[in-house]
Each structure stands twice: as structure tokens, then as C-alpha cells.
C-alpha positions as CSV (number, residue, x, y, z in Angstrom):
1,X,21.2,7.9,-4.1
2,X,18.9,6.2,-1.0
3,X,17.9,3.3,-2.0
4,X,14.5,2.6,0.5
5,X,12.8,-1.1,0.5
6,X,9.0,-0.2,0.3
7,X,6.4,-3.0,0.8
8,X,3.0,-3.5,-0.6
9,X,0.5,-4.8,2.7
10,X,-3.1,-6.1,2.3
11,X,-5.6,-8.7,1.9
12,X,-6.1,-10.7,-1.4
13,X,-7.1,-8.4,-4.8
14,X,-7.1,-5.0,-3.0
15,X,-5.1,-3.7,-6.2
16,X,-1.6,-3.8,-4.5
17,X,0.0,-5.3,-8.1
18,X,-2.3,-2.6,-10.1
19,X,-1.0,0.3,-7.9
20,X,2.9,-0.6,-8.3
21,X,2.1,-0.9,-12.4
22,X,0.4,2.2,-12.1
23,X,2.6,3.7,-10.3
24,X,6.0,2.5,-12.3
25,X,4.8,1.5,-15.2
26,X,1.6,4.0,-16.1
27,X,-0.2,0.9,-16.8
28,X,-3.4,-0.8,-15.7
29,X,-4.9,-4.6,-16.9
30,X,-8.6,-5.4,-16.3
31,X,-7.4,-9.0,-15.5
32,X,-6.5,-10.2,-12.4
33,X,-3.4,-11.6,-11.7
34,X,-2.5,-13.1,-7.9
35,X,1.0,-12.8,-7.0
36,X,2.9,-15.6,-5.9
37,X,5.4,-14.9,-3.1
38,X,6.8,-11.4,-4.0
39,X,7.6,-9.2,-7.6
40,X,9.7,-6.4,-6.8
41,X,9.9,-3.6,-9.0
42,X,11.8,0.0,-8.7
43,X,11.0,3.8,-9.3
44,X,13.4,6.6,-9.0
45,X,12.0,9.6,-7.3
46,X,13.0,13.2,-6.1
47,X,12.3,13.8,-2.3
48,X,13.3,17.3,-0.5
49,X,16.2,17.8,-3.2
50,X,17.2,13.7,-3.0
51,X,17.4,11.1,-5.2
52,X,15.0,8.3,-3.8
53,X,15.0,4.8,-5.1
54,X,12.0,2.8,-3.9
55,X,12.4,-0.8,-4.3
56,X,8.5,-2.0,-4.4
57,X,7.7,-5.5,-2.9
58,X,4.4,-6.4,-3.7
59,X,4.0,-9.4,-1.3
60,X,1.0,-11.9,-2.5
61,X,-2.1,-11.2,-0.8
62,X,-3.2,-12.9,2.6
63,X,-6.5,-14.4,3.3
64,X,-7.4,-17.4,4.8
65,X,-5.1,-20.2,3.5
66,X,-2.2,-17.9,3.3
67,X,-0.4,-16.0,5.6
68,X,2.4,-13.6,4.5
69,X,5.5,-14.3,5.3
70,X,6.8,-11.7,7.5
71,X,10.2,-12.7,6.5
72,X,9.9,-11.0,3.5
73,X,9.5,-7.3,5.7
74,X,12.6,-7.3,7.3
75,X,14.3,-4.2,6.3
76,X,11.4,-2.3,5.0
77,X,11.5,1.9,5.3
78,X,7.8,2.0,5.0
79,X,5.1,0.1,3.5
80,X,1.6,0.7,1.9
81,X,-1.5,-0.8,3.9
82,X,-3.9,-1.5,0.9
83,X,-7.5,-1.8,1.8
84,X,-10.1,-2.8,-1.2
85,X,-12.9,0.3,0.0
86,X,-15.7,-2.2,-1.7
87,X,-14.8,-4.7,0.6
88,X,-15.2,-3.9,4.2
89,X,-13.5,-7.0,5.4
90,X,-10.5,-5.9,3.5
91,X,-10.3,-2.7,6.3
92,X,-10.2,-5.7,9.4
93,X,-7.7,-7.7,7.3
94,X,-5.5,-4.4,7.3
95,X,-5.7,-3.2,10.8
96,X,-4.3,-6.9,11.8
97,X,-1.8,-6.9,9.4
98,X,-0.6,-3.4,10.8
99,X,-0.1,-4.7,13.9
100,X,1.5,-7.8,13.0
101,X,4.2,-5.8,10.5
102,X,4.4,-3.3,13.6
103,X,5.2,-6.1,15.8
104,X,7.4,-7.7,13.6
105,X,9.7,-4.5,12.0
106,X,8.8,-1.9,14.9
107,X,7.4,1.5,13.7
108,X,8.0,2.8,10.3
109,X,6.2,4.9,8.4
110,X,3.2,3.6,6.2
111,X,-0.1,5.1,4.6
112,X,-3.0,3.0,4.6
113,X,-4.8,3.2,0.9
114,X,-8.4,3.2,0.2
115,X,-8.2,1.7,-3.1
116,X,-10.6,1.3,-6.0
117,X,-12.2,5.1,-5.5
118,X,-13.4,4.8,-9.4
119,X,-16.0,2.5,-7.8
120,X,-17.5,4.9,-5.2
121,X,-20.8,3.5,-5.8
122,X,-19.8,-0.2,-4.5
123,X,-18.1,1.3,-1.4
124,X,-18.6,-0.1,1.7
125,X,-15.9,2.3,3.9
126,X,-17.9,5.4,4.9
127,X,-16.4,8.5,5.6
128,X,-16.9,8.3,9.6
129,X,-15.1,5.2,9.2
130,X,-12.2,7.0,7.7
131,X,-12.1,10.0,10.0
132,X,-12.0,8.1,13.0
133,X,-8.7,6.3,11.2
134,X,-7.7,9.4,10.9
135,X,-8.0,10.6,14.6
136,X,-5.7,7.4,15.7
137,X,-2.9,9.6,13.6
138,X,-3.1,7.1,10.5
139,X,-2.6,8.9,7.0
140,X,-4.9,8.0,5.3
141,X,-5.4,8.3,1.4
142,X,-8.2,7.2,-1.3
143,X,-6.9,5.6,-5.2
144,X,-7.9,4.1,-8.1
145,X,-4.7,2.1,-9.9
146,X,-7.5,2.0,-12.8
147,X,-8.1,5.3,-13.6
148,X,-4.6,6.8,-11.5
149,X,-6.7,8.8,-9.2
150,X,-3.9,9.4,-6.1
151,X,-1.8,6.7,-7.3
152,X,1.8,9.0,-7.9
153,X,0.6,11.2,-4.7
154,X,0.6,7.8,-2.3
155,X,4.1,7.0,-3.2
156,X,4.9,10.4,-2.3
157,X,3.8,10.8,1.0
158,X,5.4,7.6,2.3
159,X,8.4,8.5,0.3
160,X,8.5,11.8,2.0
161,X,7.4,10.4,5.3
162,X,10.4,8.1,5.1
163,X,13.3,10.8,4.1
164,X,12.0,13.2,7.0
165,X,12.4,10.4,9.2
């Protein structure tokens, strides 16, 4: 079995923890809960004919007062860039910490995630915004951990993006 550190990248309450639970655990809480330095959690999946474990750090959120630790991304196959799409700031927050995770463990393989889709009225990303993303060679890929909208297919891509290497 490959065992492949995945880590969870984004500003403060862009529904990093809510994806992971989602994703592992099918679950979703209306209340939010900020996560102190890092909760790991692990999901077994199938890639092209493998056994895949991810091992999910969800690293606490940065904003102002708190910077992550970069520390805690050494080792990391790939890593989710999680952007709150009601929050535009959350998108300028992202494309710093890209470069800063890039500058600190190289290139690997990660998908930035327009989160919180169930809320398409409150959006603040518009979809030039996205394809010009796009054109710079980013994947790029929309969820909701609330209602599950994308949620299993993002874990699948990186997953897949990390096995082909």
C-alpha cells in the first residue's frame, strides 16, 4: 500500500476541516470549529489498480496573527489549496501560500478548491477569474463540504495526480 502525506492549505474558515470530515467521515457540522496546529486523519483509496492511503493534515488556518508553520509540509505528496469562493480575499491568501509551500517543498502536485459552491449567490470568484487560473495550468475545482458537491472527486484528482507522478 502507498501511503501519501496530503495537506490541507488556506486561509482561516475556507472549510478545509469540513472537506476532510466530508470526505472521510461523510459528515458535515454547521458549527465552526478552528483548528489548532494540525488533525490528521486517513482514507484508503483505489488509484490506477493501487491501494492509496492518504494521510490528511488539516493545518489550522493562516490569517493575520498566524502564520502556518511550514514545518508541518515537509514531506507532503500533494496538498489542497482551499479558497472560501464568498470571500475574495481568501483567493489572494491562496495564491501566496502557493508560493510559499512551492518555495518551501518544491513542486508537487495540488488542486486549488473553490469551496462553499452551495452558496453561489454570496460568491465573490467569477468565472473569468477562474479561467484565467485555469490558463496558468492550475486545476482547478468548485465544492461544497455541506452538501458534498465535488468533495470525493477533489481527493481524486490530486490522488491520481500524485500516483501518475
Amino acid at each position: 500500500m502507498l501511503q501519501k502525506k496530503i495537506c490541507m492549505v488556506g486561509a482561516f474558515a475556507t472549510g478545509k476541516t469540513s472537506l476532510v470530515s466530508r470526505f472521510v467521515f461523510s459528515l458535515f457540522s454547521e458549527k465552526y470549529l478552528t483548528t489548532v496546529g494540525v488533525k490528521i486523519d486517513k482514507k484508503a483509496l483505489d488509484v490506477k489498480e493501487r491501494n492509496v492511503n492518504l494521510i490528511l493534515w488539516d493545518l489550522y488556518g493562516e490569517d493575520e496573527f498566524q502564520k502556518i508553520r511550514l514545518s508541518y509540509l515537509r514531506g507532503s505528496s500533494g496538498y489542497l489549496l482551499v479558497v472560501d469562493g464568498t470571500r475574495r480575499s481568501t483567493l489572494e491568501k491562496a495564491f501566496s501560500l502557493q508560493t510559499r509551500v512551492e518555495e518551501t517543498i518544491g513542486k508537487v502536485p495540488f488542486v486549488l478548491v473553490l469551496n462553499k459552491w452551495d452558496l453561489t449567490d454570496e460568491w465573490e470568484i467569477d468565472n473569468t477569474e477562474i479561467d484565467e487560473i485555469v490558463q496558468k495550468g492550475w486545476t482547478v475545482m468548485k465544492t461544497s463540504a455541506k452538501n458534498g458537491l465535488g468533495v470525493e472527486e477533489v481527493f481524486h484528482t490530486l490522488a491520481h495526480k500524485i500516483v501518475e507522478g
